[in-house]
Backbone as a ProteinNet text record, in pm:
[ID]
protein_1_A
[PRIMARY]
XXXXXXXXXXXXXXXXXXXXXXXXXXXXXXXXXXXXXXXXXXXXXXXXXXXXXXXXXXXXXXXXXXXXXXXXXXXXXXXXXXXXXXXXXXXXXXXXXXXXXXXXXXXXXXXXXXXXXXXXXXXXXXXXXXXXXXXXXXXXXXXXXXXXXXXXXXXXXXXXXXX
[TERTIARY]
84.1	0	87.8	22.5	132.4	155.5	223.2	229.8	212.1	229.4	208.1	349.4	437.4	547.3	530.1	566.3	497	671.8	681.2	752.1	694.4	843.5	804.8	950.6	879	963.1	970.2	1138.4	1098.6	1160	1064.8	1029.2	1156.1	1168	1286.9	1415.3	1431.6	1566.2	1581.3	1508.3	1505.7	1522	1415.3	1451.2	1607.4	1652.7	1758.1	1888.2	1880.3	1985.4	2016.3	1891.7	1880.3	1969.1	1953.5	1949.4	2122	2197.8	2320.4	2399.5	2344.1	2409.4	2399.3	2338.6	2314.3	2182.8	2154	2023.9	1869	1833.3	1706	1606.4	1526.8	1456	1372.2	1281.8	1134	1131.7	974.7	939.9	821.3	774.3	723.3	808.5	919.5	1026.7	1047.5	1079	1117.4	999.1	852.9	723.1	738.4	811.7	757.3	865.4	1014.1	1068.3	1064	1033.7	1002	870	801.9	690.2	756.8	827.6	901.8	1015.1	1102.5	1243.6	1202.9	1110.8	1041.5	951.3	823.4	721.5	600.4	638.2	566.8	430.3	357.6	212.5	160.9	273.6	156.3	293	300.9	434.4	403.4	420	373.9	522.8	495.5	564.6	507	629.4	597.6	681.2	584.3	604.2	560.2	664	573.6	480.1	381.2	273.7	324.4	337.8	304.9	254.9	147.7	18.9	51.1	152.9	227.6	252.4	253.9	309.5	198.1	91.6	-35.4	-22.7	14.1	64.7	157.3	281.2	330	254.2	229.2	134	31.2	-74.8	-133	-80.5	58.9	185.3	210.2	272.6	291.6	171.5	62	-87.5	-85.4	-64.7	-101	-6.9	132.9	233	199.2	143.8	66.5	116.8	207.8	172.6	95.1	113.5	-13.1	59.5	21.3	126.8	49.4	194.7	111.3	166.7	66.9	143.2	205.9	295.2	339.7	347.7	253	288.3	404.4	432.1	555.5	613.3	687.6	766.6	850.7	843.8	937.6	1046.7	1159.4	1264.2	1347.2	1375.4	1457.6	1603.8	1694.3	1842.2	1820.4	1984.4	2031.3	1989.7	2039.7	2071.5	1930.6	1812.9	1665	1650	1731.3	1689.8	1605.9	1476.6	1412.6	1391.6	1340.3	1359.2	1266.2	1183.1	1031.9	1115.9	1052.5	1093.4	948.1	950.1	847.1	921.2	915	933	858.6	895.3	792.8	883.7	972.3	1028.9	900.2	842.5	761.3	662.9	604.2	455.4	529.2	652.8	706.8	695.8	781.1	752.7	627.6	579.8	416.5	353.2	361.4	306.1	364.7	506.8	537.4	560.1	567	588.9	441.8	291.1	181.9	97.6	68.8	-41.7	-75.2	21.2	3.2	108.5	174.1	236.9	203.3	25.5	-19.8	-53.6	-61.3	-90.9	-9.8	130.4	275.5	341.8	402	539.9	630	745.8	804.9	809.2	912.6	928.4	1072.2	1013.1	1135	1121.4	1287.1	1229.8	1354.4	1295.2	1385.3	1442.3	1557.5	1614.3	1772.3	1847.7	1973.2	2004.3	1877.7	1898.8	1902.3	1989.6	1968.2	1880.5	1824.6	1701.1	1613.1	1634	1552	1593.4	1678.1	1767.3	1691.1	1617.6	1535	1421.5	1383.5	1271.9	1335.6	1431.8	1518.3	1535.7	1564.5	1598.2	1466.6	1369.8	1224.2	1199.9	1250.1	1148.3	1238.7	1387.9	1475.4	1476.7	1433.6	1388.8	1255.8	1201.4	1071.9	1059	1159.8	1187.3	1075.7	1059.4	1007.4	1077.3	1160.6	1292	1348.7	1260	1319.7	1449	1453	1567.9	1531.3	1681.5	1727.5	1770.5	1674.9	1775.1	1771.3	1919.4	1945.7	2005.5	1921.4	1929.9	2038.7	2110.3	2270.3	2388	2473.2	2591.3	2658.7	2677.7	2712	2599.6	2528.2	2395	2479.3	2379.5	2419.5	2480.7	2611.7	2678.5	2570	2465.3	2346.7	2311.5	2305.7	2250.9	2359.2	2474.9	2568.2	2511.8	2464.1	2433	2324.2	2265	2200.8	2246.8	2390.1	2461.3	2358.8	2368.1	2316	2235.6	2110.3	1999.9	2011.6	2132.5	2122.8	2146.7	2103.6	2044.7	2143.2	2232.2	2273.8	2194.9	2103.9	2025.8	2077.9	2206.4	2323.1	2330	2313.3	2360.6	2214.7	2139.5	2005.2	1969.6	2080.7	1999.2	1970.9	2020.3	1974.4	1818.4	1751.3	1613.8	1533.3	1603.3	1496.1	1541.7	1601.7	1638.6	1575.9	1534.4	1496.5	1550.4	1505.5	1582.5	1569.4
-120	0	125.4	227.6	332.2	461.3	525.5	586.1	466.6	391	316.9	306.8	451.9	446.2	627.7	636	799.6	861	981.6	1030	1126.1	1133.7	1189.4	1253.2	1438.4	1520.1	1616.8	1641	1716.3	1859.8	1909.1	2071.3	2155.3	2176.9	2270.7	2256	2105.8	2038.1	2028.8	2029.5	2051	2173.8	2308.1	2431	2468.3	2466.8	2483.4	2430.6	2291.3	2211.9	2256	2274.5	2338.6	2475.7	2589.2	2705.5	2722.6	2648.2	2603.5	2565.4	2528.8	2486.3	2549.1	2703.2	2758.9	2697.4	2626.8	2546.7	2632.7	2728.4	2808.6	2679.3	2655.6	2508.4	2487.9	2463.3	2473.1	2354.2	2354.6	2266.3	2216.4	2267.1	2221.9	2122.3	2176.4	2049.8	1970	1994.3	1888	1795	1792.9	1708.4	1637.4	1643.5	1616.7	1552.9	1533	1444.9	1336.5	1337.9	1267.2	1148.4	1217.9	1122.2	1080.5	1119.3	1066.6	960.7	970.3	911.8	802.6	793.9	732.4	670	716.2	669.9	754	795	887.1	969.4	873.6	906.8	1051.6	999.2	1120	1125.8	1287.6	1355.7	1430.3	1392.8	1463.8	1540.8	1690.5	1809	1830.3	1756	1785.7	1922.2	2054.9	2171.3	2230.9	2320.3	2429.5	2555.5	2545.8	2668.1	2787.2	2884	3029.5	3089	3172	3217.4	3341.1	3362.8	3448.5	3390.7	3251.2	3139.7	3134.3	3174.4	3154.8	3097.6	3181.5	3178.7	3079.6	3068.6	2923.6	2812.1	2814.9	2666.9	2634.2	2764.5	2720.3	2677.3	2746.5	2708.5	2585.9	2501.6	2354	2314	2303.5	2225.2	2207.5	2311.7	2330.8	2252.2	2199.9	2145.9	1998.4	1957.7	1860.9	1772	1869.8	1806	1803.2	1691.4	1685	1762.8	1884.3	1942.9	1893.2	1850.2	1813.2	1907.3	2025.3	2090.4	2091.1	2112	2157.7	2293.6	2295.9	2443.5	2511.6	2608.2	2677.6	2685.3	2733.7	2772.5	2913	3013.1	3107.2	3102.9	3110.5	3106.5	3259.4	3334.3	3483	3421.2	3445.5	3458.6	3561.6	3565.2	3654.2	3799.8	3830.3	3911.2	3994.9	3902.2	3925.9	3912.1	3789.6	3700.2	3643.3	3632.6	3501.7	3394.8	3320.8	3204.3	3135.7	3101.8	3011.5	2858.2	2726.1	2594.7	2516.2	2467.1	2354.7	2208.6	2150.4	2012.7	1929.4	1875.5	1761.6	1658.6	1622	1436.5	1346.5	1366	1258	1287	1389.5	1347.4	1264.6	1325.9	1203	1070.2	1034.7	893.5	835.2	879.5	880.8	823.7	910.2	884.1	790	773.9	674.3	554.8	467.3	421.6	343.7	437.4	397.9	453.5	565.4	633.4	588.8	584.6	554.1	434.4	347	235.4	128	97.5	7.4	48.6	198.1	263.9	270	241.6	255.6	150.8	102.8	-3.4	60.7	148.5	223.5	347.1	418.8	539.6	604.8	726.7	833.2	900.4	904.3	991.5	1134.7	1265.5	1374.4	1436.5	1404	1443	1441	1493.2	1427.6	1391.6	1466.1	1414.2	1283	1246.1	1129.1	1070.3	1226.1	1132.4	1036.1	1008.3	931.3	798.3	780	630.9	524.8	532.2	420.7	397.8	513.7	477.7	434.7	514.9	403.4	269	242.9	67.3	-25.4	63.7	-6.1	-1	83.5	76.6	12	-6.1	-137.1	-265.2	-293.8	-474.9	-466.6	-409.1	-443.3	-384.1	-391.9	-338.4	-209.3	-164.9	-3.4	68.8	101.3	208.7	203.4	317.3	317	436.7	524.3	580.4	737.8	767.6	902.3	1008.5	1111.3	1246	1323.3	1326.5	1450.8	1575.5	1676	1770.2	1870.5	1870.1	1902.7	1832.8	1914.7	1832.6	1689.9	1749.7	1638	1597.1	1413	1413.3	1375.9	1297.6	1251	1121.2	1102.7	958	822.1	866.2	787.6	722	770.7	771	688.6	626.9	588.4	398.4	361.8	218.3	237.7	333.1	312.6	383.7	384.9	458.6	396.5	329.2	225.6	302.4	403.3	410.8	578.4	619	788.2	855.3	946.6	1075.4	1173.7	1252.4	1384.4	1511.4	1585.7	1665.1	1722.4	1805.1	1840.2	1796.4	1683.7	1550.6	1569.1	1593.2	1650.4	1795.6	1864.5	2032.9	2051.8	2031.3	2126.4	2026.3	1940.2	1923.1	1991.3	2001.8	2117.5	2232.6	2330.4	2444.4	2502.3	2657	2753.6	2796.9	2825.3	2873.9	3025
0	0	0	-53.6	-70.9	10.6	64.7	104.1	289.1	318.6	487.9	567.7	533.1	571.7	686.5	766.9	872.5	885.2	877.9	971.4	1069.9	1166.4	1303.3	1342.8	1322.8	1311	1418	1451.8	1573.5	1527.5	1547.7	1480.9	1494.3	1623	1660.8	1644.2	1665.9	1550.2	1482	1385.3	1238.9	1180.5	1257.9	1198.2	1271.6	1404.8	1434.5	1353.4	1342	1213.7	1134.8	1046.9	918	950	1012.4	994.2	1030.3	1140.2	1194.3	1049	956.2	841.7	736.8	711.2	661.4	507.2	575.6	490	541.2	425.4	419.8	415	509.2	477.2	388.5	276.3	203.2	257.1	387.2	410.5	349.6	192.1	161.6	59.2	44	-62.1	14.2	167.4	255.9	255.5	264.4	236.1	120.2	8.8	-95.7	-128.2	-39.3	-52.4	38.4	165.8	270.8	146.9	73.4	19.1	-108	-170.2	-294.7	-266	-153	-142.5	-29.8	33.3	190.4	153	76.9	79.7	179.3	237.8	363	340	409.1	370.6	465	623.6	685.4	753.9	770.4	808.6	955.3	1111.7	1185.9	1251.1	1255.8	1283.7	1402.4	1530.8	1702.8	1676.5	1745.8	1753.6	1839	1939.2	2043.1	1992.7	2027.6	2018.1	2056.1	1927.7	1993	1905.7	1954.7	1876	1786.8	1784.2	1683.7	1507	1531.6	1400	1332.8	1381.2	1297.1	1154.3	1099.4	940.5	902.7	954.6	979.3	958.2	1069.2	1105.4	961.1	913.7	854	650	671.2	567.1	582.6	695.9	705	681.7	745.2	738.8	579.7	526.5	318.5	293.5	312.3	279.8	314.5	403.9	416.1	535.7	634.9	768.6	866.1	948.7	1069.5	1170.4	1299.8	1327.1	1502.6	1546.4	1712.6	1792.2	1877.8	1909.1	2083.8	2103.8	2292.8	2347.5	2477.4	2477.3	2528.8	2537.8	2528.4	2666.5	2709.2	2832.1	2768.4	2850.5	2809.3	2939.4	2901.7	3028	2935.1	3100.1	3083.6	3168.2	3108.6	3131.3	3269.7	3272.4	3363.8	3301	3206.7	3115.2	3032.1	3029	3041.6	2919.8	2807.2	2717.7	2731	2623.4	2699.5	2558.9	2610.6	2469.9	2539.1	2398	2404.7	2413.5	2476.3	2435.7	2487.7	2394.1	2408.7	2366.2	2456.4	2478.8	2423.5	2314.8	2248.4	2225.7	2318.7	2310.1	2342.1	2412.6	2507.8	2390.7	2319.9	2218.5	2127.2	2103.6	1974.8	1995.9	2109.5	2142.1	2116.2	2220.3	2255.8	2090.7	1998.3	1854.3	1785.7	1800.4	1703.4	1741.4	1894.8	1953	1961.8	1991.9	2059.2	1957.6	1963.2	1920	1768.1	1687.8	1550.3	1486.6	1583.9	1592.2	1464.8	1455.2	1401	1288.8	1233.3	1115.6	1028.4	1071.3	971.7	949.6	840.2	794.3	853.3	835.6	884.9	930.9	1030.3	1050.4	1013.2	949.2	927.1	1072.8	1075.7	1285.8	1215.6	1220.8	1173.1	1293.9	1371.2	1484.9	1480.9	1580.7	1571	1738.1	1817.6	1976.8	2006.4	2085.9	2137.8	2263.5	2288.2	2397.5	2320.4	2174.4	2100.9	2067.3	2130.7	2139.7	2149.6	2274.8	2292.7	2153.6	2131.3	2030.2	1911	1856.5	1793.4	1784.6	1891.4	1924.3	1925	1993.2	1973.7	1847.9	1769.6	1603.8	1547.9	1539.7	1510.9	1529.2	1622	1711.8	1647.7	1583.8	1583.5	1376.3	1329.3	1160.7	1133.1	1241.4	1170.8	1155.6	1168.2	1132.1	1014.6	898.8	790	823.9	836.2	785.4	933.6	953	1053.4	1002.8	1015.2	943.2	1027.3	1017.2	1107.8	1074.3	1110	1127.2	1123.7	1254	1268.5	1242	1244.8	1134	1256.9	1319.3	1461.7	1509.6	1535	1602.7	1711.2	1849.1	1970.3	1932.5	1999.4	2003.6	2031.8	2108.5	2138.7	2028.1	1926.9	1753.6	1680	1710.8	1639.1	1628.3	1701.9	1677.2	1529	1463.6	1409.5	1288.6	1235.7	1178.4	992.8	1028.6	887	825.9	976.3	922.9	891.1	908.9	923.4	764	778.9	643.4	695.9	707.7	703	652.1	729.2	609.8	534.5	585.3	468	342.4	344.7	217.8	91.6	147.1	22.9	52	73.4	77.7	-32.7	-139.8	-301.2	-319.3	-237.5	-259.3	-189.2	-77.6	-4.7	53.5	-30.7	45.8	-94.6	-28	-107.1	-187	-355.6	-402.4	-416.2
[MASK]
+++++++++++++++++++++++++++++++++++++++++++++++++++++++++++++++++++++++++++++++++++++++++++++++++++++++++++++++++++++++++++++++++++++++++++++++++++++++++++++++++++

């Protein structure tokens, strides 16, 4: 069946990666290769909420991801920086692990953290683990048992970076 392959993308690593590497992202090229090179029927983008992205959000939705969102935390420095983070390890799991487990052949997981190790290894022992892209140019050493399965996003920017 076509398209019975999911990825599960973690938002802020991906735009951070990307941007660390001087890679302008088109995440709508990034959709449309995830479904051309993968198979990837349904693309879910774990992302923190802030009601500012409006337009964003409804840009990915058209591009044709499912977007799960976390809400935000703002933390202020010493210095009275502050920086939004929303934590979406645990929805990732949560989805690709449980929530939509029985809906997919494989998973694309778009990260380079290694708090994702375990899910790794669960979607390996169990042959759902099509393929790892990561994001930043260095991922976590955590990520090295699954060297087989890793993507460099670097390695396909001229498919999805803006022209």
């Amino acid at each position: 069946m076509k398209g019975k392959n999911y990825a599960f993308i973690d938002g802020n690593n991906l735009y951070l990666g990307a941007k660390s590497q001087g890679i302008e992202l088109d995440y709508g090229k990034l959709r449309k290769y995830l479904r051309t090179k993968f198979d990837v029927g349904k693309a879910f983008l774990f992302i923190g909420y802030d009601p500012h992205n409006a337009t964003l959000y409804t840009a990915l939705q058209t591009y044709g991801y499912v977007l799960i969102f976390k809400p935000t935390v703002i933390f202020e420095d010493e210095n009275g920086n502050r920086t939004m983070k929303g934590n979406v390890d645990a929805e990732l799991v949560l989805h690709a692990a449980a929530v939509e487990y029985d809906n997919y052949n494989q998973a694309v997981i778009v990260t380079s953290d290694g708090d994702f190790a375990c899910l790794m290894r669960y979607l390996d022992e169990n042959n759902k683990l099509k393929k790892i892209i990561t994001p930043t140019e260095k991922f976590s050493k955590l990520l090295k048992p699954f060297v087989k399965n890793i993507l460099p996003l670097k390695t396909v920017r001229n498919q999805i970076n803006k022209k």
